[in-house]
C-alpha positions as CSV (number, residue, x, y, z in Angstrom):
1,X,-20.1,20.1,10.3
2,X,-21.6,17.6,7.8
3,X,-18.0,17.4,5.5
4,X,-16.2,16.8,9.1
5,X,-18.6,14.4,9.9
6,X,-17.8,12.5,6.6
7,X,-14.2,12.9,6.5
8,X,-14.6,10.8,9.8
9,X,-16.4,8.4,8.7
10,X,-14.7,7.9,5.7
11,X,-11.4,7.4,8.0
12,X,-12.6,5.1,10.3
13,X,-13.8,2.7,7.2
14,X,-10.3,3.3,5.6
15,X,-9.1,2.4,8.8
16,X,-11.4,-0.7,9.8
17,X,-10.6,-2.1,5.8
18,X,-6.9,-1.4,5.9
19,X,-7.6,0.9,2.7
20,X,-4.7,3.5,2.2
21,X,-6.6,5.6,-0.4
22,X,-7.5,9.0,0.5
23,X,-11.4,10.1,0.4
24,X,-12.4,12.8,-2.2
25,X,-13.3,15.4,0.8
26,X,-9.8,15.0,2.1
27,X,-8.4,15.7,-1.1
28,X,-10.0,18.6,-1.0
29,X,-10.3,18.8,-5.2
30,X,-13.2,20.8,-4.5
31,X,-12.8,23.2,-1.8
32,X,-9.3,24.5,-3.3
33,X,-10.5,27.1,-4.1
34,X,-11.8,28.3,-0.8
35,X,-9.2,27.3,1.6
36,X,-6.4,30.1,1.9
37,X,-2.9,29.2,0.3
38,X,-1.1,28.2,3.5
39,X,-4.2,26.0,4.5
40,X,-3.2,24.5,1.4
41,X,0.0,23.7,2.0
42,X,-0.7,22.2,5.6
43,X,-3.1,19.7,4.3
44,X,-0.9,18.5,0.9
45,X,2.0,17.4,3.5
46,X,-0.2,15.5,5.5
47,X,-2.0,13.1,3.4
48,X,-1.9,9.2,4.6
49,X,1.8,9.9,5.4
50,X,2.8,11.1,1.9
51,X,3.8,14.3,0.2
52,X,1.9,13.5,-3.2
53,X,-1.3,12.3,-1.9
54,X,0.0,8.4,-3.0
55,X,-0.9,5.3,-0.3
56,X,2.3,4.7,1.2
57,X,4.0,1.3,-0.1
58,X,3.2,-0.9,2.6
59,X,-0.8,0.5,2.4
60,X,-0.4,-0.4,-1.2
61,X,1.0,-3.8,-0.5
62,X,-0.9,-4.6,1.8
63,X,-4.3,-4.0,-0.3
64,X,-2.6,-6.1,-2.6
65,X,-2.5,-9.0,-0.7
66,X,-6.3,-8.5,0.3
67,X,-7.5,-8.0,-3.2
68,X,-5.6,-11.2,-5.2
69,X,-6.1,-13.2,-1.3
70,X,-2.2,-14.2,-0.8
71,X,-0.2,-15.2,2.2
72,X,1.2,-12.1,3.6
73,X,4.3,-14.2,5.3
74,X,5.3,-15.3,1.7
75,X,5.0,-12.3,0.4
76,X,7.4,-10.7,2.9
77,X,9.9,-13.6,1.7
78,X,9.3,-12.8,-1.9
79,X,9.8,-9.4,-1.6
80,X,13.0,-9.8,0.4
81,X,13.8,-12.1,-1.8
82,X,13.4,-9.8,-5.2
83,X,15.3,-6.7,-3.4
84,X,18.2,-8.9,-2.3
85,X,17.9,-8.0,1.4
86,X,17.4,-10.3,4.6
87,X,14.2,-8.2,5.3
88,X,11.9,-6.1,3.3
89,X,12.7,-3.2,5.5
90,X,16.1,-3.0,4.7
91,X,15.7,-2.3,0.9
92,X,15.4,1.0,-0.7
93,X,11.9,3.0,-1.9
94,X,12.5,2.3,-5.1
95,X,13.3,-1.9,-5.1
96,X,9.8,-1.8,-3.1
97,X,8.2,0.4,-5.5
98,X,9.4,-1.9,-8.1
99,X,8.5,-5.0,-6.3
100,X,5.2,-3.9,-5.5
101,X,4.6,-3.1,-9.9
102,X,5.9,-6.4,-10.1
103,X,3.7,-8.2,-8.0
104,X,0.5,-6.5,-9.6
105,X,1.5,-7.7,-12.8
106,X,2.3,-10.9,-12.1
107,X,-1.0,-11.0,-9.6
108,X,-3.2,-9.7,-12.2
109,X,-1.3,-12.0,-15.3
110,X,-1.1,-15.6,-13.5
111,X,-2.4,-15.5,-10.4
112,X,-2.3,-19.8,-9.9
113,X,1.7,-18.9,-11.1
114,X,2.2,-16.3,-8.0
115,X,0.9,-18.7,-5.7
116,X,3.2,-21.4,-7.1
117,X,6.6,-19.0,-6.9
118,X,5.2,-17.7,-3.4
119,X,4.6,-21.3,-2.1
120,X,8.1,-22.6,-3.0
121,X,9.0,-19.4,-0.4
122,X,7.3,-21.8,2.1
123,X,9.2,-24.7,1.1
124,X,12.1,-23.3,1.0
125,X,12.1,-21.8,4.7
126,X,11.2,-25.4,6.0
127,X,14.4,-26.8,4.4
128,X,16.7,-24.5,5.7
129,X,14.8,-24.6,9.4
């Protein structure tokens, strides 16, 4: 009763924050051991919508935004921009995956320089309006 009752918690905070990392009692790293093999199985398919226990892209986007504070619209643009597509949702994993590397480094390396290349995004989008 007390590990549900923290697994619950745990979500709703996740959920209130916009965090896609999974909780170490949901990972269940500990209790292995005890659950029974297909228990197992039905819990490792099922965690925040992946297969390998990894915050899906747009969780991990989207704490990147929080966490370096940058206008979600622009990044959108930017991103469409990077995979070649007219929206982000049209490009493949792997372009976002790559896009999402990309704008860690560059977040973490020159974060005044991000702002500049995402702000010309804005500029941009008023010209062609």
């Amino acid at each position: 009763m007390r590990m549900a009752e923290t697994r619950a918690v745990n979500r709703a905070i996740r959920k209130a924050y916009g965090i896609g990392l999974c909780s170490l009692e949901e990972l269940g790293a500990f209790a292995s051991e005890a659950l029974p093999k297909r228990a197992e199985a039905r819990t490792a398919s099922n965690r925040n919508g992946s297969n390998n226990c990894q915050p899906r892209l747009r969780d991990r986007l989207c704490v990147l935004i929080r966490q370096h504070q940058l206008d979600p619209t622009l990044v959108k643009r930017y991103a469409a921009d990077f995979c070649g597509t007219q929206e982000l949702r049209e490009a493949s994993r792997e372009l976002v995956e790559s896009f999402i590397a990309t704008l860690a480094q560059q977040a973490a390396a020159d974060r005044d320089g991000l702002i500049c290349k995402l702000n010309s995004y804005a500029h941009g989008e008023a010209v062609r309006s």
